[in-house]
Each structure stands twice: as structure tokens, then as C-alpha cells.
N, C-alpha and C positions, 0 to 999 in steps of 0.2 A: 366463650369468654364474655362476662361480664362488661358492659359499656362503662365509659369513667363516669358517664350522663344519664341521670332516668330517661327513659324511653317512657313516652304518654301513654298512660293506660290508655285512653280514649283511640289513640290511633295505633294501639295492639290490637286492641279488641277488634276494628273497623279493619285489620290488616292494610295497615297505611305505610310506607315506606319512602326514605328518599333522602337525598341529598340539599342541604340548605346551605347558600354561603352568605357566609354574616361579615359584612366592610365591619372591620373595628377600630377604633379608636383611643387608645392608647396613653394615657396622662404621663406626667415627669416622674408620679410615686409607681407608677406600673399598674395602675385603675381601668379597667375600662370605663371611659369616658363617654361613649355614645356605639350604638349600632346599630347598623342599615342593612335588611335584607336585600341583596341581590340575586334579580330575575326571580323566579314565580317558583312557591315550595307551597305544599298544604301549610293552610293559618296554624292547624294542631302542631306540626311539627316545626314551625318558624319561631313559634313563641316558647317554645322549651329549650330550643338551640340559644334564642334569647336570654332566656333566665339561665342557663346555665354558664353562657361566656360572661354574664354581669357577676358571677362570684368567681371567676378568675383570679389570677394575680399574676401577673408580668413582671418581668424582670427590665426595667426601666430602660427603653434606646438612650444610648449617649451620644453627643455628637462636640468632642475637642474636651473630652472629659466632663461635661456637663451634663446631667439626664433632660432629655426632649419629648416632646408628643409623638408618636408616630403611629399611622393607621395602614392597614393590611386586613387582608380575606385568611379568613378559619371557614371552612369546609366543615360543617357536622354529619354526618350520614348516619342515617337509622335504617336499619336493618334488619328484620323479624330473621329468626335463624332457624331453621329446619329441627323437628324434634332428634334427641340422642339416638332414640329408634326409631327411624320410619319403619312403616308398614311396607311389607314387598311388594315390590310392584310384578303386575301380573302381565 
């Protein structure tokens, strides 16, 4: 299956893998307004997780029918995937 996110050639090629969680930040139009890597993920793999939650688009939190800012953790994980055929193992 196909990621919704490019995966970095650079940390294909390098077989680089991992889990990144990105703090976000939230505007009243549904913007990502700002993001903060939390705890320790490859720079390759941090900064694609980055660009790719900055072209999101949210669906605005409301609070008493008014839309508000609000900030929450999105998990990206990259995952290199095993070929369709592996070779048998001996």
C-alpha cells in the first residue's frame, strides 16, 4: 500500500525507518500554524513528516459554536516494506 506521504528517497536508499511525532498546531481556518518535533527521529525523516503535515488541512476545532486554535500529536511512521517476492529463505 502506497503511503498518503513521500517517503525520502534519501532515507530509502540509506534503509532509514521510523516513527516521528509532530506536536501541531492548529489555526481557527484548519492551517497548520506551527510544528514541533517531539523526542529524537532521523533529521531525514523529521523534515518530510514536516512538510507533509504543513499542506494538510483540518477541519477547524470549535468550542460553543465558534472555530479555535487547537494543538495535538500526529504520529508519521515510515516504513520500508519487504519486496512482493522475497527470495526463499534457506
Amino acid at each position: 500500500m502506497p503511503y498518503p506521504y513521500p517517503y525520502p528517497s534519501e532515507a530509502k536508499r540509506a534503509g532509514i525507518e521510523g516513527r516521528v511525532m509532530v506536536g501541531i498546531e492548529v489555526d481557527e481556518r484548519g492551517n497548520v500554524a506551527s510544528t514541533t518535533i517531539i523526542g529524537e527521529s532521523p533529521k531525514v525523516l523529521a523534515d518530510a513528516a514536516v512538510a507533509t503535515l504543513k499542506q494538510w488541512k483540518f477541519r477547524p476545532h470549535t468550542y460553543r459554536g465558534v472555530p479555535v486554535k487547537a494543538r495535538f500529536r500526529q504520529p508519521i511512521t515510515f516504513k520500508l516494506t519487504p519486496p512482493d517476492d522475497p527470495a526463499p529463505s534457506q
